[in-house]
C-alpha positions in Angstrom: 116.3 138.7 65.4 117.0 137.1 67.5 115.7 135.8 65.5 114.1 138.5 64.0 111.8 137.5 61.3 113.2 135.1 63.0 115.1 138.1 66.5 118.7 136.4 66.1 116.7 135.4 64.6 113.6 133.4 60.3 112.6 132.1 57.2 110.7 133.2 54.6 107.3 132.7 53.9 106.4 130.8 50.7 106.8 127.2 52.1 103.1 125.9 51.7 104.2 122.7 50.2 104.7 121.6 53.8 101.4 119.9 54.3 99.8 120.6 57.9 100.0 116.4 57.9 103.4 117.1 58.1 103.7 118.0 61.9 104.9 115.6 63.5 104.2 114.4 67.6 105.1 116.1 69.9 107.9 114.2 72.6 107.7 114.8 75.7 110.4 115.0 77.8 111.0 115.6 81.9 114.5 116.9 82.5 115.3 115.7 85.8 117.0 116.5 88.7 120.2 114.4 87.5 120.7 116.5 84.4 119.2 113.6 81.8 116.1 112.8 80.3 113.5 110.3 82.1 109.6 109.7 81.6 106.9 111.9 82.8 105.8 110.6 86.4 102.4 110.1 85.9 101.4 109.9 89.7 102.8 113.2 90.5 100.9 116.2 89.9 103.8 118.9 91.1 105.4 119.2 87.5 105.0 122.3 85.0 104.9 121.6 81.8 105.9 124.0 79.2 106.0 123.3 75.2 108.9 124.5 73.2 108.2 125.4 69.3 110.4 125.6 66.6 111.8 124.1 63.6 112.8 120.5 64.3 113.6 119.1 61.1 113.9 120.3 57.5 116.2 123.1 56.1 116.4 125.4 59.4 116.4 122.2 61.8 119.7 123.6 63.5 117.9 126.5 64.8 115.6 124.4 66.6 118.1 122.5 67.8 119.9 125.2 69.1 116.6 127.1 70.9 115.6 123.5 72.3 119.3 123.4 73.7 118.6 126.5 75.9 115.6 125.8 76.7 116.3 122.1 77.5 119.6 123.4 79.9 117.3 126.3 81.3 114.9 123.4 82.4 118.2 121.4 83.9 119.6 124.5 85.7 115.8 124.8 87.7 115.3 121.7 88.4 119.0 121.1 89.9 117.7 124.0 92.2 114.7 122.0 93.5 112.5 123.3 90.4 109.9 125.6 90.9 111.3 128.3 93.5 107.8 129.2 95.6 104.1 129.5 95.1 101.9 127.3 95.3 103.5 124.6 92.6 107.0 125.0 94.4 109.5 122.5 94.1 107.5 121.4 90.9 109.7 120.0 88.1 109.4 121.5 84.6 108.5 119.1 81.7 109.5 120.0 78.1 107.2 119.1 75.1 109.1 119.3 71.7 107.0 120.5 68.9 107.9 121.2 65.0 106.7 123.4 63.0 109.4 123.7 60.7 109.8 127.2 60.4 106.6 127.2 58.4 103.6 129.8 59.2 100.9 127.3 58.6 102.5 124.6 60.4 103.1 126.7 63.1 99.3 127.5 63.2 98.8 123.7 63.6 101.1 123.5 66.2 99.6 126.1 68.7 96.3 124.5 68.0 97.8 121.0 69.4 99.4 122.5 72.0 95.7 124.4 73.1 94.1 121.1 72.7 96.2 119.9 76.0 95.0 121.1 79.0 98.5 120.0 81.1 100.6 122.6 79.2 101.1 125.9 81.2 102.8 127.7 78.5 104.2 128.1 74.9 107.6 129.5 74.0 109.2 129.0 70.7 109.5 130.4 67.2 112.4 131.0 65.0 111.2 133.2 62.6 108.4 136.2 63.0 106.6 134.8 60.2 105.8 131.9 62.4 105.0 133.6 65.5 102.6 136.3 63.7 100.9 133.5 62.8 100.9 131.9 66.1 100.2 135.2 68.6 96.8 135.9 67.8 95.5 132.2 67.9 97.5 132.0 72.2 96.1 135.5 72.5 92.2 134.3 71.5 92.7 131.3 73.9 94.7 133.5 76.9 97.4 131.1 76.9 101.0 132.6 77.6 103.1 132.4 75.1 107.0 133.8 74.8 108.5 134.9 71.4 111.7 133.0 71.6 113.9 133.8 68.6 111.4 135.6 66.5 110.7 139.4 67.3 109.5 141.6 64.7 107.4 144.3 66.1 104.2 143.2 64.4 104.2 140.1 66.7 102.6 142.4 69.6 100.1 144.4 66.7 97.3 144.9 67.8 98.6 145.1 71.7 98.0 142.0 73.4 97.9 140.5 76.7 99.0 137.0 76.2 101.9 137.5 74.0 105.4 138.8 74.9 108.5 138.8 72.8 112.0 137.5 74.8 114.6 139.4 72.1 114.7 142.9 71.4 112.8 144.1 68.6 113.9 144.2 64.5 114.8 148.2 65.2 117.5 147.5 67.8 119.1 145.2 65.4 119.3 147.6 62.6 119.6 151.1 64.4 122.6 149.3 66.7 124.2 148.1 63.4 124.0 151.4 61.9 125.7 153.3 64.6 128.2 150.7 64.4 128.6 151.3 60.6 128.5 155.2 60.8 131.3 155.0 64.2 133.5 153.0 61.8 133.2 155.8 59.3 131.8 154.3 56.1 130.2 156.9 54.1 128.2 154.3 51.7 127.1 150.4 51.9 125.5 147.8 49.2 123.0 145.6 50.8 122.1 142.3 50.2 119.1 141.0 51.7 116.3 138.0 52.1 113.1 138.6 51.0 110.2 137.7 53.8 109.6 139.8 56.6 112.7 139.1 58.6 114.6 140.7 55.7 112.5 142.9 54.6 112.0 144.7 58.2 115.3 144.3 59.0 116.7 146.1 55.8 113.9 148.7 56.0 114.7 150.2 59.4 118.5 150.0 58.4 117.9 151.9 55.2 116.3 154.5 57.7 118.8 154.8 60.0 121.8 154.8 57.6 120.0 157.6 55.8 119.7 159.6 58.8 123.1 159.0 59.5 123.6 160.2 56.1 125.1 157.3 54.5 124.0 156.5 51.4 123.1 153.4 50.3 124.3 152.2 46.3 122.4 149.5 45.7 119.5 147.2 47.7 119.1 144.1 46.5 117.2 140.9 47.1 117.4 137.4 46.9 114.6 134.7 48.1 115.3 131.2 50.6 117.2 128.3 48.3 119.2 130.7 46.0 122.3 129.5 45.2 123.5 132.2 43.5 124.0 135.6 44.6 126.7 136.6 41.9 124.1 138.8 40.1 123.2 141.0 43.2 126.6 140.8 44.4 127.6 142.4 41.1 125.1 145.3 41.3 126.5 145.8 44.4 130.4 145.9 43.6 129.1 148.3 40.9 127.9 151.2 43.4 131.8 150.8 44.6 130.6 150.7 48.0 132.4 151.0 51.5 130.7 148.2 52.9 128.6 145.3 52.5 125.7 144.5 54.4 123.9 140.8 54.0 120.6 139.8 55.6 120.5 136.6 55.8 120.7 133.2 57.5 123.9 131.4 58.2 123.9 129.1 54.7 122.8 132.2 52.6 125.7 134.5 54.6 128.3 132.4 54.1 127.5 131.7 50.6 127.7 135.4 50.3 131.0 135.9 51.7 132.2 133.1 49.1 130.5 134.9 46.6 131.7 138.3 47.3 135.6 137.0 47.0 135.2 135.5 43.5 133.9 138.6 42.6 136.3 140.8 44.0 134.3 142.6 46.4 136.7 142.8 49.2 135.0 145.9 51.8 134.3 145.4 55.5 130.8 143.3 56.1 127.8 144.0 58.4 125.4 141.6 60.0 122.2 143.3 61.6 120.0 140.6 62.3 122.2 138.4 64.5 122.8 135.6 62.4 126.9 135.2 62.6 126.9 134.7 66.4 127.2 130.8 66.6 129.3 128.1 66.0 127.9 127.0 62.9 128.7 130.1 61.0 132.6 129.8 61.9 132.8 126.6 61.0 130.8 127.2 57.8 132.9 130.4 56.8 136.1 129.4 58.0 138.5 132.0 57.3 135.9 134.3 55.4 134.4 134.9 58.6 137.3 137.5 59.8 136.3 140.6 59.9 132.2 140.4 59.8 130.6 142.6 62.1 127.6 141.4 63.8 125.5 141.7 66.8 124.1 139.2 69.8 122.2 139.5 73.2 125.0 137.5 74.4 128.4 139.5 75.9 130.9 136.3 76.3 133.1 138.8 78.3 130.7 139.7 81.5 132.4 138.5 84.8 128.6 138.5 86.3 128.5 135.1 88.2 125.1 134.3 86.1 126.8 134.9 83.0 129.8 132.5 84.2 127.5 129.9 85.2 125.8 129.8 82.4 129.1 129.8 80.1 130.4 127.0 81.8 127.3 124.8 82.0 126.9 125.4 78.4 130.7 124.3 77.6 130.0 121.2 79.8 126.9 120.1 78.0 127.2 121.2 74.6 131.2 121.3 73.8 131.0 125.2 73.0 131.4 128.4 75.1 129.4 129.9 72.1 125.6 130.4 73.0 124.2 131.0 69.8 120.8 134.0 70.1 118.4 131.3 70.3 119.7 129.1 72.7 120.5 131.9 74.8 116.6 133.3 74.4 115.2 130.1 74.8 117.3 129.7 78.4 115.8 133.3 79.3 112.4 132.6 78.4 111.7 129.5 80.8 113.3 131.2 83.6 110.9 133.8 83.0 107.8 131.0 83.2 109.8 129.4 86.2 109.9 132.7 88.0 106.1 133.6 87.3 105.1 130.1 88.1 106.7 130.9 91.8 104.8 134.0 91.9 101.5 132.4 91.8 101.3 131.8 88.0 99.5 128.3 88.5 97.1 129.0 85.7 97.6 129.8 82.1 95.3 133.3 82.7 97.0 133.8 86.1 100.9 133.0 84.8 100.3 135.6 82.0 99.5 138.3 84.5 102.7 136.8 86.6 105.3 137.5 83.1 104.4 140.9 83.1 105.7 141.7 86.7 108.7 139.1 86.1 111.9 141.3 87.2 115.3 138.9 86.8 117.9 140.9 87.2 120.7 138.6 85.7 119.7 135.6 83.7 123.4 135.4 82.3 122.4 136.7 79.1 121.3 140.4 81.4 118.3 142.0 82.6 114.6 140.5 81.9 111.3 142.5 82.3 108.5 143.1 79.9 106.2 146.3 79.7 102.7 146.8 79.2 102.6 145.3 75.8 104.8 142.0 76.0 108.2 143.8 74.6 111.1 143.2 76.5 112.3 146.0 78.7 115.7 147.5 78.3 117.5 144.7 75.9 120.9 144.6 75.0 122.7 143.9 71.8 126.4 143.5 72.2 127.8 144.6 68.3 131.5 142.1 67.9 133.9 141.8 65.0 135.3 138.5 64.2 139.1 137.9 64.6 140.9 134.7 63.9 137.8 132.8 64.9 137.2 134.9 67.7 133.9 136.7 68.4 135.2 140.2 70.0 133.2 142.7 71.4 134.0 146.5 70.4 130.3 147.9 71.3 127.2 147.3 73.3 123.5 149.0 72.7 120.2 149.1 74.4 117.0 149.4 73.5 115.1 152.0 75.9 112.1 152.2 73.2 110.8 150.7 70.3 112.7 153.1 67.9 115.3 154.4 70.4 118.9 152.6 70.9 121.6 153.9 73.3 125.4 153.4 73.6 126.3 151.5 77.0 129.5 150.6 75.8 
């Protein structure tokens, strides 16, 4: 979370062997009217064009893929609508512009710089780990260019405050304190952690250390693994040693589900915890299979609400992508340009003016809930909706939101 080093969302730091050479072009791509890809029309100047960030290709290339996909049906569901609602751009179109920066801090440095270097582009919103976007932020604040936090949202995104900057998920401490609850409310009295190393894990596993302990449940072992390790055995054992309750893993879907495989050879059958809203997706059932039963996560997205947003959305997402699953960064990415649509059609024609725009945006339903940001670029009032899995089934017991950075409450 979100990604999350990554809110959701996140991967490690430690990948300078991608050379900045590496980035590749950015495509350009105006989703039209008719639902499917054509050309930029060069003649017509009533278009918005907004440039989407993430990791295209490499290792964590499914998690751009997945952000692009909200993003890419956000852009569909506007410009069905006529595009750009009011203002002085209305009826504009919104142009996507695909970069990669494959989930790689310097790479992702490189990227904002491009994206700068174009005068036609309104906006940036992207990033699926916090690593990235820490790097980014301060680079779109310097140049007063907007840019949304998509996946990533670890609080040090917004540090020092900013004006530019805003961050679409809730932060790291809703996914741990949420999580926590959940795991004191089942009644475990004491949980082995496993958990990546980077800031996503790191961040994540700190504030859940310091909410468990205030819930005063103790914690018998805390262990760490870095991206690419293949085998968790050792940590798991350390773990299973403690004779916990539960298990908690921070990680990302290959290094999860290699844990859950992990965990069964050992013997280490207890109950297992997800805090940073990796589990919610597609990819993660079909990668666990029948080891997924029983994981507890957490997600923005409530698959249950009767809300007509949320229904549209579920069903335009079935019809385009074959799943009724919205996985956190898809569904952040789909909030985060109907955030630049709606500040666009309150005057936000500039990149200066569009940032003062986002922080008045009030949506009161993009599907996913209720989008505002305050002062500082956080979102206002987030929801995390905490499910257990059940014969393939996400299904949610519990829902949270965050009123404050460090302060989660119980809606449901």
């Amino acid at each position: 979370m979100t990604g999350r080093l990554r809110l959701a969302g996140r991967r490690p730091t430690g990948r300078g062997r991608l050379a900045l050479l590496a980035v590749g072009a950015a495509s350009v791509t105006l989703i039209s009217a008719c639902g499917s890809p054509t050309p930029a029309a060069g003649g017509d100047p009533k278009v918005v064009k907004i440039a989407i960030g993430g990791p295209m290709t490499g290792d964590a290339a499914n998690d751009g893929k997945q952000l692009y996909q909200g993003a890419e049906l956000a852009a569909i569901s506007i410009n069905d609508a006529g595009g750009i609602s009011g203002g002085p751009l209305k009826s504009a179109k919104i142009i996507l512009v695909k970069y990669d920066d494959k989930d790689d801090p310097q790479t992702g440095v490189t990227v904002a710089r491009q994206v700068l270097s174009d005068s036609s582009i309104l906006a940036y919103a992207g990033g699926a780990i916090s690593d990235v976007s820490v790097a980014q932020a301060p680079i779109f604040e310097r140049s007063g260019m907007p840019f949304l936090s998509v996946y990533a949202s670890a609080d040090t995104i917004l540090e020092p405050a900013k004006q530019h900057v805003f961050v679409v998920p809730p932060t790291f401490a809703a996914y741990s304190y949420s999580m926590a609850e959940t795991i004191a409310a089942d009644k475990i009295n004491s949980v082995g952690i496993v958990h990546l190393t980077g800031t996503y894990g790191e961040l994540i596993t700190k504030y859940l250390v310091e909410r468990l302990r205030a819930l005063q449940i103790s914690i018998v072992a805390n262990e760490a693994f870095n991206f690419g390790d293949t085998d968790l055995r050792p940590q798991l054992s350390k773990v299973k040693a403690g004779s916990p309750q539960a298990l908690v893993m921070v990680g990302f879907t290959d290094s999860d589900t290699l844990m859950l495989k992990q965990a069964q050879q050992l013997g280490l059958t207890v109950p297992v915890y997800d805090p940073g809203g990796i589990v919610y997706s597609q990819t993660f059932l079909d990668a666990a299979g029948p080891l997924a039963n029983g994981v507890t996560g957490n997600t923005p997205s409530d698959p249950h609400r009767a809300t007509p947003a949320t229904q549209k959305l579920l069903t335009a997402w079935q019809a385009k992508y074959n799943t009724s699953v919205i996985p956190d960064s898809g569904a952040f990415a789909w909030e985060a340009i109907h955030a630049i649509a709606a500040a666009v059609a309150a005057g936000g024609v500039t990149r200066e003016s569009l940032a003062r725009e986002l922080h008045s945006v009030s949506i009161a339903d993009t599907g996913i809930g209720s989008l505002r940001f305050d002062g500082s670029g956080a979102r206002v009032g987030g929801r995390l909706w905490i499910f257990r899995i059940d014969n393939g089934k996400f299904n949610v017991i519990a829902g949270y939101e965050q009123q404050a950075q460090f302060t989660v409450v119980k809606i449901r």
